[in-house]
C-alpha positions as CSV (number, residue, x, y, z in Angstrom):
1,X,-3.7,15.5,27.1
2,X,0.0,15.4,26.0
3,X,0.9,17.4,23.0
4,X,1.1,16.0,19.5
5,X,4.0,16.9,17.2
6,X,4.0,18.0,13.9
7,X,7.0,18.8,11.3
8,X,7.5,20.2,8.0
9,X,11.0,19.4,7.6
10,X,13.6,21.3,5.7
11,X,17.2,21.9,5.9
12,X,16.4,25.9,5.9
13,X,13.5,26.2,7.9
14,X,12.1,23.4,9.7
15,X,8.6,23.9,10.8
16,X,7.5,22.8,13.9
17,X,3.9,22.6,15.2
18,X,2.3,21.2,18.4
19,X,-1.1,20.4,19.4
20,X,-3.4,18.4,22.2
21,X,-6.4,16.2,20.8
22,X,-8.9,15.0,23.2
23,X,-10.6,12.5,20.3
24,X,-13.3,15.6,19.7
25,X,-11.4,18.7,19.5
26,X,-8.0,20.0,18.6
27,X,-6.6,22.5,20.3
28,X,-3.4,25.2,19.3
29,X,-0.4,24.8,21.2
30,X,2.3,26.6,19.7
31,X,4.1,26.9,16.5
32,X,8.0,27.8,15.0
33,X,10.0,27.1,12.7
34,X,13.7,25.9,12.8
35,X,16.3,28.2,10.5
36,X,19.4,27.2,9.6
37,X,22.2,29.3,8.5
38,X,22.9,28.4,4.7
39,X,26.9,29.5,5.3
40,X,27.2,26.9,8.0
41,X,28.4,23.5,7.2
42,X,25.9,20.7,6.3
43,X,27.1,18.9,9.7
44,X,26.9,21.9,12.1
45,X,23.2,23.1,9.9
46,X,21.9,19.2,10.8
47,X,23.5,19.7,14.5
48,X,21.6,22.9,14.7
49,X,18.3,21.3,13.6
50,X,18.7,18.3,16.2
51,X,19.6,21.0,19.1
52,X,16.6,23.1,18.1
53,X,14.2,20.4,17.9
54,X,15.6,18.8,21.4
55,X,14.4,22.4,23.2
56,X,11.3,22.0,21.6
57,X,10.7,18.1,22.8
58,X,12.0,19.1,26.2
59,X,9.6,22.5,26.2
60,X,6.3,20.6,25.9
61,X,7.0,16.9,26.3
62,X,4.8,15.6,23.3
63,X,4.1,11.8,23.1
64,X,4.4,11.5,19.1
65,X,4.5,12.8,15.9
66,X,3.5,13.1,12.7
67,X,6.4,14.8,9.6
68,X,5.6,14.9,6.3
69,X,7.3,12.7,3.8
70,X,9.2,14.3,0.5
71,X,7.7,15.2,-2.3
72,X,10.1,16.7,-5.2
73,X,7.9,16.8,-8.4
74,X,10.2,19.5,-9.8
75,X,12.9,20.8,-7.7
76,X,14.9,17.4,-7.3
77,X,18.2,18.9,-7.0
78,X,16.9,19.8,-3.5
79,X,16.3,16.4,-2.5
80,X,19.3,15.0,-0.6
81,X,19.6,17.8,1.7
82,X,15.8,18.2,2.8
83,X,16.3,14.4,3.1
84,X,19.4,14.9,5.5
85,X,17.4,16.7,7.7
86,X,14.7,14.8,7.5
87,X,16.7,12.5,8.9
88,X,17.6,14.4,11.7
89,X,14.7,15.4,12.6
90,X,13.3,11.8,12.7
91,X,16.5,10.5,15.0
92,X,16.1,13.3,17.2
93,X,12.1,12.5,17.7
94,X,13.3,8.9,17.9
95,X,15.9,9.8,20.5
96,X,13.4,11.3,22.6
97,X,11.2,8.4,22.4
98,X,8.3,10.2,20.9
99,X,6.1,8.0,18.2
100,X,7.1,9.4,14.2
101,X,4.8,8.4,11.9
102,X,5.3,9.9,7.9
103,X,2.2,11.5,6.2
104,X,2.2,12.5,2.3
105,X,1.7,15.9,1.3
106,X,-1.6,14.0,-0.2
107,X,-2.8,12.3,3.1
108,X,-2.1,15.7,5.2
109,X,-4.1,18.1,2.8
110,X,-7.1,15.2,2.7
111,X,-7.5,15.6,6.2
112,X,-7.1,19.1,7.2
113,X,-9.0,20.1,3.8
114,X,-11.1,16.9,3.0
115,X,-9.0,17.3,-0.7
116,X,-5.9,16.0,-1.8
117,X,-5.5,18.2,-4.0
118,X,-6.0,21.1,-2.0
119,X,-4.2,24.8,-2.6
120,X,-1.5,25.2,-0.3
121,X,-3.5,28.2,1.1
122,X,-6.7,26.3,1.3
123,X,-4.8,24.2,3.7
124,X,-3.5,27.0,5.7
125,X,-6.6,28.8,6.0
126,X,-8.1,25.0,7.7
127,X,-5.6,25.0,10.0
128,X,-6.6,28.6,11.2
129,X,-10.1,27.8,11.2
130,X,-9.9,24.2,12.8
131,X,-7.6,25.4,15.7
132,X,-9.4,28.4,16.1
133,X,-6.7,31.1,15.8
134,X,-7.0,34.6,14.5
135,X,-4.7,34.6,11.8
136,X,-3.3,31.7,9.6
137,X,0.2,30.9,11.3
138,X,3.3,32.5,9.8
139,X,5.8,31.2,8.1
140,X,4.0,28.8,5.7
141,X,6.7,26.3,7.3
142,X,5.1,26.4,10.9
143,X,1.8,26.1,9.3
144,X,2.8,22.6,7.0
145,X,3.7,21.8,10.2
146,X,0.6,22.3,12.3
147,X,-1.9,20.8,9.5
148,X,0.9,17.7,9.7
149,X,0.0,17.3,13.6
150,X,-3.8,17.5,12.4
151,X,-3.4,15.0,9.9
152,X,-1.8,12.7,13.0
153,X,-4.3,13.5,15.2
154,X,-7.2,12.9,12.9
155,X,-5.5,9.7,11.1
156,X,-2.8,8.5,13.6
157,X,-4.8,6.0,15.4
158,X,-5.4,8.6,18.3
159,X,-9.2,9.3,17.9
């Protein structure tokens, strides 16, 4: 089965999540998250998300992805920057030849939870028990990210 991206980007901490699917089952493969240092330049924090998501791609070799699109109901000031890296994260997955395909905050919670309007813990506590792990995964960056690769996995056209 080849692994199944997901990504929670962000120009601070990108959150990175893989996965296998077999059409039945998921299965956990591993989880980070991508920091950036918020003295750096923009350029060289962007570089640093590319680089970091390349060893990640070149680690476990997925065949696509799934990244959650921006929402900014309150805190638009934050907007261009998360939108930057999103970006880069995108052109790096593109680069790499991997399949991106954008899920709303909405469409990622309805199918991890079966809610769109689910509680940001509701959906972390899913993603624990769908994938079977012990603990829900830490930071809540990593853990955007895995319920993102559920979403694709369950809605992406690969079941």
């Amino acid at each position: 089965m080849i692994p199944i991206l997901g990504i929670d980007p962000g120009l601070a901490h990108a959150g990175w999540g893989l996965i296998t699917h077999d059409g039945m089952r998921s299965r956990y493969l591993a989880h980070g998250v991508i920091k950036t240092d918020s003295k750096a330049s923009i350029a060289d924090r962007l570089l640093c998300l590319y680089d970091e998501l390349s060893k990640v791609i070149e680690e476990y070799k997925p065949g696509t992805a799934g990244i959650e699109t921006l929402y900014f109901a309150k805190n638009v000031s934050s907007a261009m920057p998360v939108a930057e890296a999103r970006g880069v994260l995108i052109l790096c997955m593109a680069k790499h030849n991997l399949t991106v395909i954008d899920y709303t905050p909405l469409q990622i919670k309805q199918a991890v939870v079966g809610n769109g309007r689910a509680e940001k813990n509701q959906v972390q506590s899913m993603v624990a028990l769908i994938l079977k792990l012990k603990e829900i995964p830490r930071p809540d960056h990593a853990a955007d990210a895995l319920a993102a690769a559920l979403c694709h996995a369950h809605t992406g056209g690969l079941t």
